[in-house]
BAGURO-329890 format. One record per residue (C-alpha): x, y, z; residue number from 1; residue in one letter. Coordinates in Angstrom, 2 decimals. Example, Ala and Ser with C-alpha at 12.3 -4.5 7.8 and 13.67 -1.06 7.14 Angstrom:
2
12.30|-4.50|7.80|1|a .
13.67|-1.06|7.14|2|s .
% end
This chain:
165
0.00|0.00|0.00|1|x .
2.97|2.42|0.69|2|x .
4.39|2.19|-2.92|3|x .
0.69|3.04|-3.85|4|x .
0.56|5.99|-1.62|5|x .
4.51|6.61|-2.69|6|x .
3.33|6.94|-6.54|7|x .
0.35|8.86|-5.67|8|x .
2.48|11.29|-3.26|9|x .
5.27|11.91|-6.26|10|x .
2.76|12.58|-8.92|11|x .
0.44|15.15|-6.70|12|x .
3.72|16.78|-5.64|13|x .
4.97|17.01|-9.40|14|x .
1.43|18.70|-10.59|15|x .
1.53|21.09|-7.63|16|x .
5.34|22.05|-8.23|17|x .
4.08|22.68|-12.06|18|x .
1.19|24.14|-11.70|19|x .
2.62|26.07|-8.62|20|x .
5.24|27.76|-10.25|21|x .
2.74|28.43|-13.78|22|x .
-0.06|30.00|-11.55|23|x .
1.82|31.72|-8.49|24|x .
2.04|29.44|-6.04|25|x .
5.68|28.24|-6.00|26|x .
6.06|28.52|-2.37|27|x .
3.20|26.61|-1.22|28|x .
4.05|23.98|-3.61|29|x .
7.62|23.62|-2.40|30|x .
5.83|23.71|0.86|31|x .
3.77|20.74|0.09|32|x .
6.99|18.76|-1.53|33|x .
8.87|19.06|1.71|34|x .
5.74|17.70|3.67|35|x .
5.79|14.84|1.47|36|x .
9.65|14.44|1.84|37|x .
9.41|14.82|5.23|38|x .
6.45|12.03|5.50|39|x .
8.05|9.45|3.27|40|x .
11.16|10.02|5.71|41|x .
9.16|9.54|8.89|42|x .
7.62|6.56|7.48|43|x .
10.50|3.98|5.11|44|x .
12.23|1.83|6.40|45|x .
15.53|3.06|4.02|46|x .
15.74|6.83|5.79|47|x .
19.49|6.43|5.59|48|x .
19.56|4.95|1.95|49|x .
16.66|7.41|0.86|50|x .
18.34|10.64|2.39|51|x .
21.75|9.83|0.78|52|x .
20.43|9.40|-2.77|53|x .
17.85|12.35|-2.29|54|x .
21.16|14.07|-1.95|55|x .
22.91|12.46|-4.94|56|x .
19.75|13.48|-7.44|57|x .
19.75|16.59|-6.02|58|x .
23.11|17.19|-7.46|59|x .
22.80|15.40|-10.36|60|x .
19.26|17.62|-10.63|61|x .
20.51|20.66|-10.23|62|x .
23.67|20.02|-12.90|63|x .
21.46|18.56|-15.44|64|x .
18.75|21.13|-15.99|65|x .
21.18|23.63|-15.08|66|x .
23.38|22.62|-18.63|67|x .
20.16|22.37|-19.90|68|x .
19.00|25.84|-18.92|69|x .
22.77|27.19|-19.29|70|x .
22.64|25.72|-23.22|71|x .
19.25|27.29|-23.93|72|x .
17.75|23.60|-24.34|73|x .
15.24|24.09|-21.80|74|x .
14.03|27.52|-19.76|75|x .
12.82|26.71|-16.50|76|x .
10.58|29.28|-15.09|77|x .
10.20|30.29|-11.01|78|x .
12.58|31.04|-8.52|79|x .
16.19|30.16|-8.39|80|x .
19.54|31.42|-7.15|81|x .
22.73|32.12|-9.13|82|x .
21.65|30.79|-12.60|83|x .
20.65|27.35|-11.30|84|x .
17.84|25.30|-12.24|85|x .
14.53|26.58|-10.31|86|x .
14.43|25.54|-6.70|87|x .
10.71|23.59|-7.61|88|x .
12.76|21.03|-9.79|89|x .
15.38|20.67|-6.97|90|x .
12.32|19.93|-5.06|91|x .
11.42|17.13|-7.82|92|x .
14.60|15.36|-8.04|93|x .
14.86|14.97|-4.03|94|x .
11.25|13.26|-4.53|95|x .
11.94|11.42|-7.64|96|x .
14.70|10.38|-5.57|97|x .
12.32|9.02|-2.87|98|x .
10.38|7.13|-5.28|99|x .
13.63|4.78|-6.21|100|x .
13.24|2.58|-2.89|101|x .
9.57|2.56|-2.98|102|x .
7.14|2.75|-6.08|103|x .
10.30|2.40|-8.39|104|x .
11.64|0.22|-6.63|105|x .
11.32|-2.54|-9.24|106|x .
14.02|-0.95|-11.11|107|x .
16.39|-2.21|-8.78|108|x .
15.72|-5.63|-10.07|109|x .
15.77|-5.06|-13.64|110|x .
18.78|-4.63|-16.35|111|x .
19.90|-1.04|-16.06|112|x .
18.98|-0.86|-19.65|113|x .
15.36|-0.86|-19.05|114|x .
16.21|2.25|-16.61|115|x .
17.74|3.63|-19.48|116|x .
14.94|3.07|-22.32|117|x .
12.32|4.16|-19.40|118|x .
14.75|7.65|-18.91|119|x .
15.11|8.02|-23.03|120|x .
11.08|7.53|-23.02|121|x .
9.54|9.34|-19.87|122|x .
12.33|12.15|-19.14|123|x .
11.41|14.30|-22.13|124|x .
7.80|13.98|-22.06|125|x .
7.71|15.31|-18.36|126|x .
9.41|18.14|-19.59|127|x .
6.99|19.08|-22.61|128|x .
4.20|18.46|-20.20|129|x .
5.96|20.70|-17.89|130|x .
6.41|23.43|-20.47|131|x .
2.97|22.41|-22.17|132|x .
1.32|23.42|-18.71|133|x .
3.80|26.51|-18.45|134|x .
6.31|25.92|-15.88|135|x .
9.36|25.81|-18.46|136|x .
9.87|26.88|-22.25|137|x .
12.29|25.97|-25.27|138|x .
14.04|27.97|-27.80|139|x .
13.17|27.43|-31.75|140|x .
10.57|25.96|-33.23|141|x .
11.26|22.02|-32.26|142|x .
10.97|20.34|-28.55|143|x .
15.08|19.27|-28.02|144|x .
13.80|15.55|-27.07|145|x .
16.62|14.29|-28.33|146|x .
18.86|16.00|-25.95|147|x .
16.51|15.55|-22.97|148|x .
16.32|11.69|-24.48|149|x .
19.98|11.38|-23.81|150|x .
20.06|13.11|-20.45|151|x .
17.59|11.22|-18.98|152|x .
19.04|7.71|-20.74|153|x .
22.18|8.27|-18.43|154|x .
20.29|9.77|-15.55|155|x .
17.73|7.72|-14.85|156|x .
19.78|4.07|-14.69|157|x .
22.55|6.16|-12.56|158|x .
20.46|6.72|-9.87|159|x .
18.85|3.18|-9.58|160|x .
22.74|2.23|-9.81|161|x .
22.91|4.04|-6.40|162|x .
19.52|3.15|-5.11|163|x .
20.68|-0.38|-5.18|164|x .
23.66|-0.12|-2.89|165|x .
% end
């Protein structure tokens, strides 16, 4: 039931976070993410193993869509602090993180090629849902899905790499 309520927690927190930062209400979305993080870290039974690769996406977060910002792939909208990524996708990545032991946990178990056909699949299209629903935007005329592709194709399988030791 937890990986349920896991899934369920991510997804709410990743449509308030969006639709926070499109509409005004960055803050209280933030506020909401942290309740969550703070919840799933009152409640797993991997607080240790969950905090420390929270802390690893985090970084690898805030690098990635920082290039990505920095290269004028992606433009994230909201607040942030010396040219970084906004803080709402830091908030993301530390909950995407706390998915990895719970409703992704499966992962874990599989060939870190499926992490990396599920990152060249799923990355991009939360971004142009993200930017579809206004929380980011691109430059030119085409979505850069290859380059998120690619991102998210190394991403993705390097954090279940850490989320199994």
């Amino acid at each position: 039931m937890y990986r349920f309520i896991n899934a369920i927690g991510f997804q709410a927190a990743w449509w308030a976070c969006v639709a926070g930062v499109a509409h005004g209400f960055e803050i209280p979305a933030l506020m909401f993410g942290a309740c969550l993080a703070g919840a799933h870290l009152l409640y797993t039974e991997h607080k240790r193993q969950d905090m420390r690769l929270a802390a690893w996406a985090l970084g690898v977060g805030i690098a990635t869509d920082s290039l990505l910002q920095y290269f004028s792939v992606m433009q994230f909208h909201g607040l942030s602090i010396w040219g970084l990524s906004p803080l709402w996708l830091w908030m993301l990545w530390v909950l995407f993180a706390l998915t990895l032991n719970t409703s992704l946990a499966f992962l874990k178990t599989k060939p870190l090629t499926l992490s990396a056909l599920a990152g060249f699949v799923f990355g991009p299209l939360t971004y142009y849902a993200g930017a579809e629903l206004g929380a980011a935007s691109w430059e030119g005329a085409r979505f850069p899905f290859l380059t998120l592709a690619l991102a998210w194709m190394v991403t993705l399988p390097g954090l279940v790499f850490l989320a199994r030791k």
